[in-house]
SELUMTOR-705715 format. One record per residue (C-alpha): residue in one letter; x, y, z. Coordinates in steps of 0.05 Angstrom, whole numbers, plus 32768, in hexadecimal, padded with zeros to 4 digits. Layout:
// residues N
AXYZ;...
This chain:
// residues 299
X8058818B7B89;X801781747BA5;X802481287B90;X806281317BBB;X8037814C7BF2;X800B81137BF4;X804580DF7BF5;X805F80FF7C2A;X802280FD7C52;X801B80BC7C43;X805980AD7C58;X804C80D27C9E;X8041809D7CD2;X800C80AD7D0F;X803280BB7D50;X802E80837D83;X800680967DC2;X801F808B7E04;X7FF6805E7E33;X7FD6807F7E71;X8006804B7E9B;X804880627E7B;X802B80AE7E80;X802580A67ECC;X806680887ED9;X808380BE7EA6;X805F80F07ED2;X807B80D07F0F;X80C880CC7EFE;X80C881167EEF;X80B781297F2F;X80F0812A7F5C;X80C6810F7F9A;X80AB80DF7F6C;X80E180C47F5B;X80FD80B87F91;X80C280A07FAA;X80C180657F72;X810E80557F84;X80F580527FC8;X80C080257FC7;X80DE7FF97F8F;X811B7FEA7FBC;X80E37FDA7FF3;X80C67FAB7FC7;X80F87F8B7FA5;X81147F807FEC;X80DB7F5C8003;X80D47F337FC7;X81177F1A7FC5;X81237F138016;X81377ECA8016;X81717EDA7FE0;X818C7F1C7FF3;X81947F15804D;X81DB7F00805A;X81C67EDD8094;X81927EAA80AA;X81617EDA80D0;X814E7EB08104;X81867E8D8110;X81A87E94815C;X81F37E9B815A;X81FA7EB581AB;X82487ECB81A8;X823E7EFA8177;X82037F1A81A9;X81FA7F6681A4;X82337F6D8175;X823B7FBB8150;X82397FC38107;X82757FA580E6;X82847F8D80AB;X82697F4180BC;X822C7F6580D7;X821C7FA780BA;X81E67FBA80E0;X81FE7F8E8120;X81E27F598141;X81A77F4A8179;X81A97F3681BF;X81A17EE7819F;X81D87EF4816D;X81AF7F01812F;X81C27F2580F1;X819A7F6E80FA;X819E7F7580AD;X81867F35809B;X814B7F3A80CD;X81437F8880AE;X813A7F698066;X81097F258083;X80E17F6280A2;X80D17F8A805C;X80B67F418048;X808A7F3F8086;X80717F908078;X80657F828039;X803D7F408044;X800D7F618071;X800A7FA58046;X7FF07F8B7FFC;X7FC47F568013;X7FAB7F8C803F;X7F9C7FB5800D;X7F807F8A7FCC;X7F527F717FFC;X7F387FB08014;X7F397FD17FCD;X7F137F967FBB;X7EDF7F977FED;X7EDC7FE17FF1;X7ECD7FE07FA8;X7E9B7FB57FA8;X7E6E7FD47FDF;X7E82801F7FC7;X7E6580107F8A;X7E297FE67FA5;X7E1F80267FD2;X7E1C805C7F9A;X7DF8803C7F69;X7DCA80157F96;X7D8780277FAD;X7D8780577FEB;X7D7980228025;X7DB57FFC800E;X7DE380318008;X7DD080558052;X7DD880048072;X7E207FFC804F;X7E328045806A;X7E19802D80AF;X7E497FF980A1;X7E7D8020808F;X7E72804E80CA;X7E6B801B80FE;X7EAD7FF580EC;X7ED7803680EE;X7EB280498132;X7EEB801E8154;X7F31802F815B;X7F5C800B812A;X7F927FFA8165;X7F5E7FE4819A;X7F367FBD815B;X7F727F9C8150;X7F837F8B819E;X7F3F7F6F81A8;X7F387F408163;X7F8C7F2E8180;X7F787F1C81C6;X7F357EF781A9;X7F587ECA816E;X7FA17ED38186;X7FDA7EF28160;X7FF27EE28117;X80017EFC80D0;X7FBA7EF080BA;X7F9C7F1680F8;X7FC17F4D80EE;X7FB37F5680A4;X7F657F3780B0;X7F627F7880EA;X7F7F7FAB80B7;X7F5E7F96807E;X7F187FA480A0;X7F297FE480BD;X7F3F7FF28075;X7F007FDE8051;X7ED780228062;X7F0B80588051;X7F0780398001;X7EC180327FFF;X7EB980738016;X7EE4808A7FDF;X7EC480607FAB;X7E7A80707FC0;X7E8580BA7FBA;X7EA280BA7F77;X7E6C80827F60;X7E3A80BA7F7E;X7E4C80E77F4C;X7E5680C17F0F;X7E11809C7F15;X7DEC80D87EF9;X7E2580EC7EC5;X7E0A80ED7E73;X7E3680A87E64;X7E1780837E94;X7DCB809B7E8D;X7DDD808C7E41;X7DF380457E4F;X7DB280377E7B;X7D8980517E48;X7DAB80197E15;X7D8F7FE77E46;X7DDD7FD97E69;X7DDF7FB07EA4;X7DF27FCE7EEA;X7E2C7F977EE1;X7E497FB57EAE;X7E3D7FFA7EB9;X7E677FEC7EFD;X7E9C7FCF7EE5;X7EAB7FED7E97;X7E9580347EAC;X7EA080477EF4;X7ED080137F0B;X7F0380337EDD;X7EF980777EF8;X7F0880637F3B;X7F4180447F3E;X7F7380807F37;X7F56809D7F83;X7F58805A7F9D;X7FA080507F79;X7FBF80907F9C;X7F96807C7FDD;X7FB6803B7FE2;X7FF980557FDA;X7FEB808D8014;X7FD18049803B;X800E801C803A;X803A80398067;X7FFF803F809C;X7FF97FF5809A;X80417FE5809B;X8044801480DD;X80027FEB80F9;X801F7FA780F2;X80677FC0810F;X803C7FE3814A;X801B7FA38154;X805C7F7B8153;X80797FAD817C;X80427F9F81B4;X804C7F5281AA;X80067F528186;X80177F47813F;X80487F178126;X80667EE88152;X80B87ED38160;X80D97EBA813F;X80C57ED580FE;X80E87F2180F3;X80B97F6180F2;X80D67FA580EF;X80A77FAE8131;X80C17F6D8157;X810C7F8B813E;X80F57FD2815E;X80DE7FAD819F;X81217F9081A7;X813B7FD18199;X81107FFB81D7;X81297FB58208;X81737FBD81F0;X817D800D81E8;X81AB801B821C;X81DE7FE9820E;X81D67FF181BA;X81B080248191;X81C07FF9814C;X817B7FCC8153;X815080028160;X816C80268126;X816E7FF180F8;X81247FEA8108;X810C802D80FB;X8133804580BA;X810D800B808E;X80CD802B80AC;X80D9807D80A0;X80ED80618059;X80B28037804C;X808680748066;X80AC80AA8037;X80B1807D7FF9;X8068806C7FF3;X805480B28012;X807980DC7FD5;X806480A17FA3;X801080B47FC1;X801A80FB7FB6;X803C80FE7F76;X800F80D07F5A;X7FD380EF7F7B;X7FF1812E7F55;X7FF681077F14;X7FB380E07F1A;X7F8781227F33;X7F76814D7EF3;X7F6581867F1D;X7FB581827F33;X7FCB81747EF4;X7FAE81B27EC9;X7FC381DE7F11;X801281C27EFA;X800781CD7EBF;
């Protein structure tokens, strides 16, 4: 009997864990919001990724007898007063969005990280002059900072995400210079000092790890700010210029052309609400999943 025990123990194979990746996107599919959340911002994505393929229409191209046309079947979501496609300019737009949105944000996670970390683990002088960088840069309105840097180098795609992307920079270092604040004193770091580890790789194999979850969940949160800055800017002529299509140069159109159709200014606003809602319930489910405070409280 106990020989058969043994074989069967030996027998008994170690259950596979589940990566922390595939646990968060577990976590995220059960959640109804999450879910459709993920649909959400997937369709956004693969949308802007696959623009050139998927618009039925060229977007810029002028067609002027089939002016302010209705949804049909030719044109589902009508045409312009230049006879373009609405749809096809709808779809160029996500590309547009999301060309200003993730460069936006990489380079603000990256620079954020950098000088959050510098900040907390630095000496005291060097963390209050980053803060005093920090503060000054978020002293000015992002709208009116992004008028003024407009006016000075004129309008254009890199502008607009050069003007964001600053603006951006404090709100993750911030983030990361609090939470560097209160692992620099923790047992696993003192231990690793006390081994003689460089500040190097203390930053980046100990606390850079432990940051990313907050910053993950507060770029998600971010995104649809940034799409609505760069379609408020188009909108106001500021960001990116005819005729390449922005879901803010498509709502423009819209405000000139509302009383003789509503389609355009539709058209131009349902991509936004859906952007917002997709990434906002993908940021708090996440945030939910990420936060281990929130998760034992589910629990």
């Amino acid at each position: 009997m106990s020989s058969l025990n043994t074989s069967v123990k030996r027998t008994e194979k170690p259950a596979k864990t589940k990566s922390e990746f595939m646990t968060i996107v577990h976590a995220i599919v059960k959640d109804p919001l999450g879910l459709t959340g993920l649909i959400i911002v997937s369709l956004v994505l693969f949308t802007a990724i696959f623009a050139q393929w998927i618009t039925p229409y060229d977007p810029i191209a002028l067609n002027i007898k089939d002016r302010m046309q209705g949804p049909s079947l030719k044109h589902w979501l009508g045409t312009d007063q230049l006879g373009r496609d609405t749809l096809s300019r709808v779809i160029m737009g996500s590309q547009v969005a999301m060309q200003v949105a993730i460069p936006t944000i990489l380079g603000a996670m990256t620079i954020g990280i950098s000088l959050g970390m510098i900040a907390g683990f630095g000496p005291r002088w060097l963390d209050n002059l980053i803060i005093l960088f920090f503060d000054t840069v978020r002293s000015f309105p992002t709208v009116m900072f992004a008028l003024a840097v407009v006016a000075l180098v004129g309008p254009s795609l890199k502008t607009v995400i050069f003007v964001i992307m600053m603006t951006s920079i404090p709100t993750y270092g911030r983030v990361v210079r609090t939470q560097t604040l209160s692992l620099r004193n923790s047992e696993f770091i003192m231990a690793e000092r006390s081994m003689g580890a460089s500040v190097f790789r203390i930053l980046t194999v100990h606390i850079l790890p432990n940051v990313l979850g907050p910053l993950a969940v507060l770029a998600a949160m971010d995104i649809p700010t940034i799409v609505g800055l760069e379609a408020g800017l188009s909108f106001l002529g500021m960001g990116v210029q005819p005729p390449t299509p922005s879901w803010g140069s498509i709502l423009n159109d819209g405000y000139t052309l509302i009383r003789n159709t509503p389609w355009i200014i539709v058209a131009g606003g349902i991509p936004l609400i859906l952007t917002t809602l997709g990434f906002t319930f993908l940021g708090e489910t996440l945030r939910d999943v990420v936060d281990p405070k929130l998760r034992k409280r589910n629990t």
